[in-house]
C-alpha positions, 0 to 999 in steps of 0.5 A: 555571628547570630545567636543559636536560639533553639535547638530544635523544634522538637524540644520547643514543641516538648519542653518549650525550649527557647534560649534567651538572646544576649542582647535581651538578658543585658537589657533585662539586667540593666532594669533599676532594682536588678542592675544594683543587686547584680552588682552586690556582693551579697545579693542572691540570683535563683534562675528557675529556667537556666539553660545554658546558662545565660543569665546566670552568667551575665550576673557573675560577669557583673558581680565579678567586676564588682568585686575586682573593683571593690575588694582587689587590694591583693590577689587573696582578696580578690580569691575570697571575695569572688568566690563569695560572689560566686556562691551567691548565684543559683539555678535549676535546668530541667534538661540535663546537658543544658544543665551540663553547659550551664556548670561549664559554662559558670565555670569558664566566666570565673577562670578567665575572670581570676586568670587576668586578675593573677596576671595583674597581680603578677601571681599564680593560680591557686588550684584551691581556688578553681577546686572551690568554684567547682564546689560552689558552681555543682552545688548551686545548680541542679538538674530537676523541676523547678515547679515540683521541686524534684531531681529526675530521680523524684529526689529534693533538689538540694541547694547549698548556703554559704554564710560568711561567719567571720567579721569583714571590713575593707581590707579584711582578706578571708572569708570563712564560711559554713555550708549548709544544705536545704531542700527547695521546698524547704527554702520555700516553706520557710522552715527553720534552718541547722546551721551547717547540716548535711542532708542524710544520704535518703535525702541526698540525691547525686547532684550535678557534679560534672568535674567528677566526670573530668580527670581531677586527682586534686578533688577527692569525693568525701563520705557524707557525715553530719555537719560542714565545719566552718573552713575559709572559702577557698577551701571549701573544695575539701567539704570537710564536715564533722559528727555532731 
């Protein structure tokens, strides 16, 4: 079945709108350099042109593998860490139903990941765990303009860190994290960083959260406070944050 590369040749005449072939994105991954950061845990991706999400799929199909071979000594090991790796992944998509697939997309390469690592566990799904990655997954990838930095709405695009505040050794099972959010200018600008802060509601703009479009009684929307608490990763889905 041969690949879809546009989808028109209106958007390649306006927005220069090419998809990148499979074939092409595993042979860009393979390059020394990038083939061992797609398969560290820690490394960060930012995509600036996403799409459907070609790449950033391909590199969490890597770190996914990784982890499953790494850090699989129990199913709870394996939630951790894979969310983790999944949170290290980033993306902007200018338009927004590619910037819809890409969060799908993201979304179903984890699920079925973590679906055949339960069932060699012999587990269930924790729906903690698919909360969280819906969490992650719409936090790290937004619609807006790499180059002026900005949402449709002229608003900043929002990216989430998440850094892990506890000890981990080889055989350590949680990971806790906090959350704290920056602009893209300001990652790019290198300005100093509040750990855990939450971007004020003049700043915030309504990112991509496609699951709030789907049925999901088990996500609920949290009002905006100041900071994020630091929480084990599995339970960031919750975004549970506290007055300074």
């Amino acid at each position: 079945m041969l690949e879809k590369l546009i989808k028109s040749k209106q958007r390649v005449q306006k927005h220069g709108e090419v998809f990148t072939p499979n074939w092409m994105v595993e042979k860009m991954l393979n390059v020394p350099g990038i083939k061992e950061a797609c398969e560290s845990l820690h490394k960060t991706f930012l995509e600036p042109a996403a799409g459907e999400g070609n790449f950033l799929m391909a590199i969490l199909r890597r770190k996914l593998i990784m982890v499953k071979e790494k850090y699989n000594l129990t199913l709870k090991q394996y939630e951790n860490y894979s969310l983790y790796a999944l949170s290290t992944i980033y993306g902007i998509e200018l338009l927004e139903d590619n910037a819809q697939v890409c969060v799908m997309n993201m979304f179903e390469v984890f699920k079925e990941a973590y679906i055949v690592v339960v069932n060699e566990h012999k587990g269930h799904v924790n729906f903690d765990v698919l909360n969280s990655a819906k969490v992650i997954i719409s936090a790290n990838i937004a619609q807006g303009n790499f180059i002026t930095k900005e949402t449709p709405e002229k608003k900043p695009i929002i990216f989430s860190e998440w850094e892990i505040k506890n000890k981990l050794n080889k055989n350590s099972q949680t990971i806790k994290v906090l959350r704290t959010e920056h602009t893209l200018a300001e990652i790019f600008e290198g300005q100093t960083k509040t750990n855990g802060r939450v971007k004020s509601l003049t700043e915030r703009n309504h990112q991509l959260n496609i699951f709030e479009l789907l049925e999901d009684e088990s996500i609920e929307v949290k009002q905006v406070k100041e900071s994020y608490s630091i929480v084990p990763i599995t339970n960031v889905f919750k975004e549970e944050t506290y007055y300074d």
